[in-house]
C-alpha positions in Angstrom: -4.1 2.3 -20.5 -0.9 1.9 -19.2 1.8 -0.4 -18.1 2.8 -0.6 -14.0 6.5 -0.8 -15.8 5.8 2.9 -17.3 4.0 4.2 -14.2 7.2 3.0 -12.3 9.3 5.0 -14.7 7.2 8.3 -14.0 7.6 7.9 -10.2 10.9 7.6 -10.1 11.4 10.5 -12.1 8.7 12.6 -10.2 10.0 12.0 -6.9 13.3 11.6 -7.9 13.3 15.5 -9.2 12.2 16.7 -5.1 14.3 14.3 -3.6 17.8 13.8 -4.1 18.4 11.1 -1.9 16.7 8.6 -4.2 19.2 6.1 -6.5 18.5 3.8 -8.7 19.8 0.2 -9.8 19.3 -1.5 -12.7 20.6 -4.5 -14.7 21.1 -3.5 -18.2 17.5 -3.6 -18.6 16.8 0.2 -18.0 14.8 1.1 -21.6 12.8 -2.6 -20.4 12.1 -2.1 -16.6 11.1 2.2 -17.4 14.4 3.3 -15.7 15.8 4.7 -18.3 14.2 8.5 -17.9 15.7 8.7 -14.5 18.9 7.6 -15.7 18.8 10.3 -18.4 17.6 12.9 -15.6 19.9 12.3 -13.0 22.8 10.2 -14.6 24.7 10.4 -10.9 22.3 8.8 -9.2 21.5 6.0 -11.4 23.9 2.8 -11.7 23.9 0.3 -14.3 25.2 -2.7 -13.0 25.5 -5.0 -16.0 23.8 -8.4 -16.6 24.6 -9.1 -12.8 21.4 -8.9 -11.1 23.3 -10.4 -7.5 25.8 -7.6 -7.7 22.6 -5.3 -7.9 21.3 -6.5 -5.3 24.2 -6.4 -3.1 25.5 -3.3 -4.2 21.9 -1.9 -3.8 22.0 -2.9 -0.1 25.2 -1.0 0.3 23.7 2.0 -0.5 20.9 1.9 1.2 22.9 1.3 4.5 24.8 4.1 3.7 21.1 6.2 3.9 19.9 6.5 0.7 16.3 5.4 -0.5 17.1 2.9 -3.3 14.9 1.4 -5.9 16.5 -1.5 -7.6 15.0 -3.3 -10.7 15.2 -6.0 -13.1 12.8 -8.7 -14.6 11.2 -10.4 -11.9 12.5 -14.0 -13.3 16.2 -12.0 -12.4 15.5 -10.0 -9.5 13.2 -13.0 -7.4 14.9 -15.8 -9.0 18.4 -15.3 -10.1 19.3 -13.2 -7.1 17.1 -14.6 -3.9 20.1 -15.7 -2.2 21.0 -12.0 -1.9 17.4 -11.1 -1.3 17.1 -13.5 1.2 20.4 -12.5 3.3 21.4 -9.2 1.9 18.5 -7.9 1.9 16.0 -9.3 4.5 18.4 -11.0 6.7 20.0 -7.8 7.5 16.8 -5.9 7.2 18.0 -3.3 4.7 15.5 -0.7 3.6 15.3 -1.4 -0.2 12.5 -1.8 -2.7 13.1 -4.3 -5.1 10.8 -3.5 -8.5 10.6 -6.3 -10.0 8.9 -5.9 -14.0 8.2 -8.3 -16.8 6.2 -10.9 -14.1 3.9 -13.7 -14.7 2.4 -15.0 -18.0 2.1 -11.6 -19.2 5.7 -11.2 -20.6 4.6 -13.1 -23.7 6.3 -13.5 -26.4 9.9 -14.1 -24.4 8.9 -17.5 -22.8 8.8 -19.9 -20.1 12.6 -18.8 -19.0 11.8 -15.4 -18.8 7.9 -15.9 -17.1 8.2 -15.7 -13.8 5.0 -17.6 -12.1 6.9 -18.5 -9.0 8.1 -14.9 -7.6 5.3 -14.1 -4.7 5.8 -17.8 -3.2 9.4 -16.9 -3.4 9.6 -13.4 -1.6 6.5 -14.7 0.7 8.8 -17.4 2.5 11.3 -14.7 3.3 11.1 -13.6 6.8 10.6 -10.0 7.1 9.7 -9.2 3.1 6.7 -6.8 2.6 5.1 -7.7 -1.2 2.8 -5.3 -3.1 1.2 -6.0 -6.3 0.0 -2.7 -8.3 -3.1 -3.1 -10.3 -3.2 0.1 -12.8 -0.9 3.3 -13.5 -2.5 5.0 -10.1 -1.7 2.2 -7.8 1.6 1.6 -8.7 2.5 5.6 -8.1 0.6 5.4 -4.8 2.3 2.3 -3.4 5.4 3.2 -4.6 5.2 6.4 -1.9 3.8 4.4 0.6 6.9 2.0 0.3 9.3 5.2 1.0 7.8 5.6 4.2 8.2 1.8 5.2 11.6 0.6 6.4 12.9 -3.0 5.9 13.1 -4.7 2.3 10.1 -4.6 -0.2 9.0 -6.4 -3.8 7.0 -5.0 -5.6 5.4 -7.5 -8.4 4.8 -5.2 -11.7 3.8 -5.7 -15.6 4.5 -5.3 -19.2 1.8 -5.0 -21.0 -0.7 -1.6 -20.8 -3.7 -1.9 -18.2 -6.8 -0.1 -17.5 -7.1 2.5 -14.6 -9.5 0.8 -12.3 -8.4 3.3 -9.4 -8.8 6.9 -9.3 -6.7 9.6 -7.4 -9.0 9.5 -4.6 -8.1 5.9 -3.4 -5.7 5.2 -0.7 -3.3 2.1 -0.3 -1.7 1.3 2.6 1.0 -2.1 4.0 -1.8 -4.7 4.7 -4.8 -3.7 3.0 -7.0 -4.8 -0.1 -10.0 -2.8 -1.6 -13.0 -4.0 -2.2 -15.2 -3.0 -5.4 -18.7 -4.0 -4.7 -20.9 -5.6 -1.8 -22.6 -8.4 -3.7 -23.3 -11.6 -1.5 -23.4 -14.1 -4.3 -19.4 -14.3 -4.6 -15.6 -13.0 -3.7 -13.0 -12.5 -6.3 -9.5 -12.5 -5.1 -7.5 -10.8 -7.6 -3.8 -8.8 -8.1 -1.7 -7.0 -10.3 -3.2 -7.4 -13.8 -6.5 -9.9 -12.9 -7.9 -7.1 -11.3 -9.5 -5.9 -14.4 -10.2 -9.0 -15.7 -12.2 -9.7 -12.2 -13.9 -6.4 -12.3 -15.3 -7.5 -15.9 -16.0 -10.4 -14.8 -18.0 -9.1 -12.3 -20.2 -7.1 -14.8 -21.0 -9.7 -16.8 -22.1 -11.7 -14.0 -24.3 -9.3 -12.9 -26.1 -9.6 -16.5 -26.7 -13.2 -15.1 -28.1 -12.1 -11.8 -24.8 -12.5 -9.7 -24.0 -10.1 -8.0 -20.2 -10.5 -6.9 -17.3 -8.1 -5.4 -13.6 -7.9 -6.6 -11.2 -7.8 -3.8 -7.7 -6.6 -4.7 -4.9 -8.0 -2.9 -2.3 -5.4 -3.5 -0.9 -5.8 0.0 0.0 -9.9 -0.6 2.1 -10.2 2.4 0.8 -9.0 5.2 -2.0 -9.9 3.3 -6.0 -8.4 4.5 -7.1 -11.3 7.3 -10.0 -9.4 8.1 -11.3 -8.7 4.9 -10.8 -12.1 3.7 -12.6 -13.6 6.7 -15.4 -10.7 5.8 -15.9 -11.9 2.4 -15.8 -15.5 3.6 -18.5 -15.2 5.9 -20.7 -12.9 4.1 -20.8 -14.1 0.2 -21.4 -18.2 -1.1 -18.6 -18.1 -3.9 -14.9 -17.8 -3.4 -12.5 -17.5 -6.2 -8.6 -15.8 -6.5 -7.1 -15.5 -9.7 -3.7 -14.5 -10.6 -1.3 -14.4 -13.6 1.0 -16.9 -11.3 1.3 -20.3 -9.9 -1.5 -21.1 -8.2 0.9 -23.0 -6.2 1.7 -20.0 -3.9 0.5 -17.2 -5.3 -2.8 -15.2 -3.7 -4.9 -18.4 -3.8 -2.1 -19.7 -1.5 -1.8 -17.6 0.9 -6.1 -17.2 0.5 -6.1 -20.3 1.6 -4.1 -20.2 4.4 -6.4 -17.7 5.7 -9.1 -19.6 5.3 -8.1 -23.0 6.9 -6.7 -21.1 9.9 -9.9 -18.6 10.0 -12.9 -19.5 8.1 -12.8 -22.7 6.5 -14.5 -22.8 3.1 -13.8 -23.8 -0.2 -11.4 -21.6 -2.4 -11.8 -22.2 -6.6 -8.5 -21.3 -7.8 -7.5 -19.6 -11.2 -4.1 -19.3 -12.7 -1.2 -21.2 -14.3 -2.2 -25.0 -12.7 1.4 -26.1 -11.6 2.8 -25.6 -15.7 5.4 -23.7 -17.4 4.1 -20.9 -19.4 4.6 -20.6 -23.0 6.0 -18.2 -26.0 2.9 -15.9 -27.3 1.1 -13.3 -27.4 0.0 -12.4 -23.4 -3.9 -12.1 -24.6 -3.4 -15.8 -26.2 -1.9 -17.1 -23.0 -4.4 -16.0 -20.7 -6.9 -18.1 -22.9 -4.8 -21.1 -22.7 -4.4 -21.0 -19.0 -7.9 -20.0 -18.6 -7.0 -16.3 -16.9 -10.2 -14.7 -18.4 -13.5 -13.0 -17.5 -14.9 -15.7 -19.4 -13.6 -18.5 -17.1 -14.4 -16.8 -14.1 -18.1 -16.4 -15.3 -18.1 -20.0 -15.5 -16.7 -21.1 -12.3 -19.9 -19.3 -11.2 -22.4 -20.5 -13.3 -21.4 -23.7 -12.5 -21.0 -23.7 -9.0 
């Protein structure tokens, strides 16, 4: 068990120690957003900016133009929302190779709030022209996408958590720009999930299979370009499609599911996630129950369907 945040905070220090030409940004939220071991490594090459997430940005997208590979972070309510007018022109406009890790999304922040939930960040960085978006499921993901990101040019965001998760990956699995993975071949049903639901899918899935449904998980860590083909696979081949996502269902992975779906393979999509609401202060656990983000609601879109 642990947090994309943490895993984030390891890369950076791995491959910060064999190359030098990594910096870092951060807006005085380095202890929060993991940074903080690479700023205590390599003080020189890590930049506290303040509580001015825009200047981060900015500033970020200097460096990078002047060569470096830069990793700039935040809470994803401050990188996607307080700064997307730099994203947006800074950043993609000018197609500056930066990767934007953005912590603390969705429901799972907890305890800090609606203000500090972010629920709105992938339709946000999905309406940008030229934006790649990846969304880590465990500790081995993150690490893994992370690399592949240093070999892709142009801006990046790259959703991640702050509670612990389980490993659902191992080191033998391979991520690339575009792709999904599929756990499973049942027929009965598709689960679209990211980030955190992946787990809750993939238990999900078990218990269905105590039922007699037989179901696959497909993770969407590549939201945009998102996995047509596998999509359209899953659409043609299983009875039962549902995403679910600790976001707005209004733009998140059911979204842009559906997009796919209407253009490629029209069929019906059951969507679970925050239903067009505000989150709430609690504990993350408690507010996936009250927005329904659990294996046990996702056993009973099946049952009933």
């Amino acid at each position: 068990m642990k947090s994309t945040r943490k895993a984030y905070g390891e890369f950076l220090v791995e491959t910060g120690s064999k190359n030098k030409n990594i910096v870092v940004f951060d807006a005085d939220l380095a202890k929060a957003t993991c940074t903080i071991d690479f700023k205590n490594k390599f003080p020189n090459r890590h930049f506290d900016m303040g509580i001015s997430e825009q200047d981060m940005i900015g500033t970020a997208c200097g460096m990078a133009l002047s060569g470096k590979k830069v990793f700039a972070s935040s809470f994803a309510m401050f990188a996607a929302g307080r700064a997307y007018e730099q994203v947006r022109n800074t950043a993609a406009y000018s197609h500056v190779d930066i990767n934007i890790c953005a912590t603390h999304s969705g429901l799972g922040v907890g305890e800090d709030g609606a203000t500090h939930q972010c629920i709105e960040d992938i339709a946000l960085m999905n309406v940008i022209p030229d934006m790649k978006i990846f969304s880590p499921a465990d500790d081995i993901a993150t690490k893994k996408i992370l690399n592949e990101c240093l070999m892709l040019e142009g801006p990046k965001y790259i959703r991640l958590g702050r509670n612990e998760v389980p490993d659902v990956y191992s080191l033998n699995d391979n991520f690339r720009l575009g792709g999904s993975n599929t756990f499973g071949n049942g027929v009965d049903g598709t689960i679209f999930a990211t980030g955190a639901t992946v787990s809750i899918a993939l238990d999900a899935k078990l218990i269905l299979k105590s039922f007699g449904i037989d179901v696959r998980v497909v993770d969407l860590y590549s939201i945009k370009p998102v996995d047509v083909e596998t999509i359209v696979k899953c659409a043609s081949e299983t009875k039962i499609l549902v995403s679910v996502e600790d976001h707005n269902v209004i733009g998140g992975i059911g979204s842009v599911v559906s997009n796919v779906l209407c253009e490629k393979y029209p069929k019906k999509l059951v969507k679970i996630g925050v239903q067009d609401k505000f989150g709430k202060s609690g504990k993350a656990d408690k507010l996936y129950e009250l927005y329904g983000i659990t294996k046990e609601n996702i056993v009973r879109v099946f049952k009933e369907s």
